[in-house]
C-alpha positions in Angstrom: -13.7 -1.6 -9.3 -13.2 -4.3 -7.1 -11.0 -7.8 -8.1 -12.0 -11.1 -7.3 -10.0 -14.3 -6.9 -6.8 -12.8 -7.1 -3.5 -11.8 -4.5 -1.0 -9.4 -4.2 3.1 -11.3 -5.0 4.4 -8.6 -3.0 2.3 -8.6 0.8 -0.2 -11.4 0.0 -3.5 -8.7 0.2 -6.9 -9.5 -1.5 -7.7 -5.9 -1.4 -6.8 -5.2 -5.2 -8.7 -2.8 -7.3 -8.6 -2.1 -11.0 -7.7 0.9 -12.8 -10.0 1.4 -15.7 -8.1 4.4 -17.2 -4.7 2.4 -17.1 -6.4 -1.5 -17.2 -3.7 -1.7 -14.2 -4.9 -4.3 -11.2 -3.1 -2.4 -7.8 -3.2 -3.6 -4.3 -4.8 -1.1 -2.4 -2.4 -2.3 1.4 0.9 -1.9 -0.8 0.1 -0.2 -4.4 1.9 -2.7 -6.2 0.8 -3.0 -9.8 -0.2 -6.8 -9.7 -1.0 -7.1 -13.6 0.2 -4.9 -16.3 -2.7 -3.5 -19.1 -3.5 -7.1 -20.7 -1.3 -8.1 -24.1 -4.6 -6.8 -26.5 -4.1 -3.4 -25.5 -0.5 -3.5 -25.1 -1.0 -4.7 -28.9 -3.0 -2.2 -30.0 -1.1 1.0 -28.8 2.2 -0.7 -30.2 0.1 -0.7 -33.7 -0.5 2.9 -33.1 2.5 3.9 -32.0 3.9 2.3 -35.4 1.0 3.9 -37.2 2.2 7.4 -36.1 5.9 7.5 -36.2 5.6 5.8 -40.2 3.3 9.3 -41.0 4.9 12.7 -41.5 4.1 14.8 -38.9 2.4 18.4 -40.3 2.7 21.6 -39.3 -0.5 22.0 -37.7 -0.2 18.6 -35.8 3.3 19.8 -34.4 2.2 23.2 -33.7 -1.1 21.2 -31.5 2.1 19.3 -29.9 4.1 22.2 -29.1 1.0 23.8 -27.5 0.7 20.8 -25.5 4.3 20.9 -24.2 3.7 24.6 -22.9 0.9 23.9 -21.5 2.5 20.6 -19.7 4.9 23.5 -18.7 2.7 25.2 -17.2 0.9 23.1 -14.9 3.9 22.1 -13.4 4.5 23.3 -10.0 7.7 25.7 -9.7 10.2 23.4 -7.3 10.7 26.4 -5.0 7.1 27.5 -4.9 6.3 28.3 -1.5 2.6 29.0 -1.7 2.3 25.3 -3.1 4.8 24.2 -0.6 2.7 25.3 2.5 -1.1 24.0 0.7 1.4 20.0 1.0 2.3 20.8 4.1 -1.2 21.6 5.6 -2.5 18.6 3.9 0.2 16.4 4.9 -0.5 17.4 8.8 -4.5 16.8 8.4 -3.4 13.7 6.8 -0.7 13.0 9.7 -3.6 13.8 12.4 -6.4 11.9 11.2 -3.8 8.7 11.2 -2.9 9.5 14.6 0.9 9.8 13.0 4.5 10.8 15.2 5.6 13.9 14.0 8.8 11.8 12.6 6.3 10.8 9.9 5.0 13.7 9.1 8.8 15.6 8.6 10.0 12.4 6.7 6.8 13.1 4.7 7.6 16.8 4.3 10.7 15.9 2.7 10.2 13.4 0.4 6.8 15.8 -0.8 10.1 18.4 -1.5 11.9 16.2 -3.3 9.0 15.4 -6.1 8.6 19.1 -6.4 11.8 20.2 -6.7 11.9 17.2 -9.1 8.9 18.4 -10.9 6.7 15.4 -10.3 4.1 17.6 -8.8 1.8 19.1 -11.3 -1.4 22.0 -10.7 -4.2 19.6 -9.7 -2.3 16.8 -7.7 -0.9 18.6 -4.4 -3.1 16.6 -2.5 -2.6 13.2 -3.9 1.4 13.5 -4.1 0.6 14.7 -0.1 -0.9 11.7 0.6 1.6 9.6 -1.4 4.2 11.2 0.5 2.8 10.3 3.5 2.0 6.8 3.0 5.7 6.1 1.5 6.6 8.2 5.0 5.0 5.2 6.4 6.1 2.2 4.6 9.8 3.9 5.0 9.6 3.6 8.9 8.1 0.4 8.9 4.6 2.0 10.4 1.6 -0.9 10.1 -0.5 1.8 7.3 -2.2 0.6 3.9 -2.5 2.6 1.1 -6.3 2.3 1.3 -6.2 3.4 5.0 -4.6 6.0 4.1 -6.9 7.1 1.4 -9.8 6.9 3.6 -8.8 10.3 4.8 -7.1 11.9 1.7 -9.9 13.8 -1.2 -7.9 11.6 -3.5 -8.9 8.3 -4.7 -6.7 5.0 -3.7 -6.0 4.4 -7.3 -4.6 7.8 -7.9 -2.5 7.8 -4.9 -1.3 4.3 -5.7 -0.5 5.6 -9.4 1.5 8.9 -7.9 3.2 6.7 -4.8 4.5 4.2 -7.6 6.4 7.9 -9.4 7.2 8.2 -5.9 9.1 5.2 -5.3 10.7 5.3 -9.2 11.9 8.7 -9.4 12.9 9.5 -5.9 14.8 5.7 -5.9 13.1 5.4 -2.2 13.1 1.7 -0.7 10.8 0.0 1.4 10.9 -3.2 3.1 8.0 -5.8 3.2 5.6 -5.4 5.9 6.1 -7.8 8.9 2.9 -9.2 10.5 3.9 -8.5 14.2 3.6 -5.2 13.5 -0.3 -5.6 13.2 -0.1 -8.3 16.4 -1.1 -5.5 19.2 -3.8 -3.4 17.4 -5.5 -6.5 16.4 -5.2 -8.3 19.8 -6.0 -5.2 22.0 -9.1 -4.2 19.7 -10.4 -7.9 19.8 -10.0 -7.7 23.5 -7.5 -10.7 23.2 -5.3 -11.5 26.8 -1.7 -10.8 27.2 -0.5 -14.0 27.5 -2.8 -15.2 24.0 -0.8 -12.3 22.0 2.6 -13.5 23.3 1.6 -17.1 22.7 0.8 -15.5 18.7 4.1 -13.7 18.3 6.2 -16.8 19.8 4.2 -18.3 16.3 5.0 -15.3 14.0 8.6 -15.4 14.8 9.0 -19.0 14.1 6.4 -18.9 10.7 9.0 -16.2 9.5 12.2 -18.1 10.3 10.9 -21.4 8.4 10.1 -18.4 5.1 6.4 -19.7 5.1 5.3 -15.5 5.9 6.3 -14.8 1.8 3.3 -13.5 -0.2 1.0 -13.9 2.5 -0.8 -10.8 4.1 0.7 -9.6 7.2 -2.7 -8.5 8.9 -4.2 -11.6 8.3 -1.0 -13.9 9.6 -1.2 -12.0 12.7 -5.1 -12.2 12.9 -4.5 -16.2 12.0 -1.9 -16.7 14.6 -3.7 -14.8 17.2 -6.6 -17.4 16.5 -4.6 -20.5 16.5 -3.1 -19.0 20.2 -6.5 -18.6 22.0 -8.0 -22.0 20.4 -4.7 -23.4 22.0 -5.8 -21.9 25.8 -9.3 -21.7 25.2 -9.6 -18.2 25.1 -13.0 -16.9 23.2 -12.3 -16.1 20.0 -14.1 -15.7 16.5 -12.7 -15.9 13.0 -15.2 -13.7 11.7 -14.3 -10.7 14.4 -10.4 -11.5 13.5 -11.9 -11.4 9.8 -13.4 -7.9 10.7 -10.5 -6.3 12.2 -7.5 -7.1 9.7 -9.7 -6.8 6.7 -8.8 -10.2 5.2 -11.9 -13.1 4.7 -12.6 -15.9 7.3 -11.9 -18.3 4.0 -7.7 -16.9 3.7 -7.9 -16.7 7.8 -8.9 -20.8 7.9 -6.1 -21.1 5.2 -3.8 -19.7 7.3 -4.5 -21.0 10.6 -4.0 -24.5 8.9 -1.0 -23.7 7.4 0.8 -22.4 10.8 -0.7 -25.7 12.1 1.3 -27.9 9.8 4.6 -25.9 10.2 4.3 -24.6 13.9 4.5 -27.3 16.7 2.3 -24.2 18.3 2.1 -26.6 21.9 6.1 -26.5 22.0 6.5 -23.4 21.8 4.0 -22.8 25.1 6.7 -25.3 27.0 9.3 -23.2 25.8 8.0 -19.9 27.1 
């Protein structure tokens, strides 16, 4: 399910979805978790909890819980296992072709799959997801322009799922990313809206100096670049449409107005053309 009217903190995306097993609201270009289950539920399962651990557990409830341990147990994958190893691996290249991936990613992908299943992350059931987790942490590791819902696209796994295992990823394995940096996105966006040379290095003159005054924080990457590109060929008179810069970054023509008028009011866009 879909979410309205809210951001992602962490890149600024309005792509966020909802989790109704978890109550969880994710952003589908990052898979942050942008608000926890609400306070009601937390609440209730506290009352539970309390509920539970104030009764005696019987025999037959603990022999149902030891059951449930083997059978945890069991569905985990074996960390050497190399039959499950090579099922990741063939999924992580399909997923590493239909991105149109280096084979840097795909080997930094290969290892960090490893590492959850030697850590015994990976249970019977959810190869494919922690492959596609794998790859998309690959990405955000290397700094390559890739959102979690891109990367779903191509994966049998749902975004939220992937988001949910690529969150274990990121705890358990202690891996770090860095915040994605909207001139990455500059030359797709420019080169699929058919946008000149000389607009796109106008855009990235703006980008650099948006990002030294800080005003970049919280804001989607995809659609600063997309905005900046905008403000560039309005500046030269280069054709050029909000709604096909809308289009091609995935952000609305209401957040791309926003931020064409804010990179108006901090980026003297005019000087910088003298400059260049």
């Amino acid at each position: 399910m879909s979410v309205e009217n809210e951001i992602c903190d962490h890149c600024g995306s309005e792509d966020l979805i909802e989790d109704e097993e978890t109550g969880e609201i994710i952003c589908a270009e990052c898979g942050l978790v942008v608000s926890e289950v609400s306070l009601i539920g937390r609440d209730f399962i506290e009352e539970e909890s309390q509920i539970i651990n104030s009764r005696t557990i019987s025999p037959r409830a603990k022999r149902k819980m030891d059951r449930l341990m083997v059978l945890d147990h069991r569905l985990r994958v074996d960390a050497q296992d190399p039959y499950v190893l090579r099922l990741a691996g063939k999924e992580i290249r399909r997923l590493i072709q239909s991105l149109h991936l280096s084979d840097f990613v795909e080997k930094s992908a290969e290892s960090i799959y490893r590492r959850a299943q030697k850590d015994g992350l990976v249970i019977r059931g959810t190869i494919n997801g922690f492959a596609a987790a794998s790859v998309y942490a690959a990405c955000r590791v290397q700094g390559i322009p890739r959102t979690l819902r891109e990367v779903s696209e191509v994966s049998p796994d749902n975004v939220k799922d992937i988001a949910r295992m690529y969150r274990i990823l990121l705890s358990e394995l202690n891996i770090s990313v860095e915040l994605d940096n909207p001139l990455k996105h500059l030359t797709r966006i420019a080169q699929e809206a058919g946008i000149s040379l000389r607009a796109e290095r106008i855009a990235g003159d703006t980008l650099m100096e948006v990002m030294k005054k800080g005003h970049h924080t919280g804001k989607n990457p995809k659609g600063l670049a997309a905005s900046a590109l905008y403000v560039a060929c309005k500046e030269i008179d280069e054709k050029c449409t909000q709604e096909e810069l809308s289009e091609l970054s995935g952000v609305s023509t209401v957040t791309i107005r926003k931020r064409v008028k804010g990179i108006r009011e901090v980026v003297e866009v005019n000087r910088l053309m003298e400059e260049s």
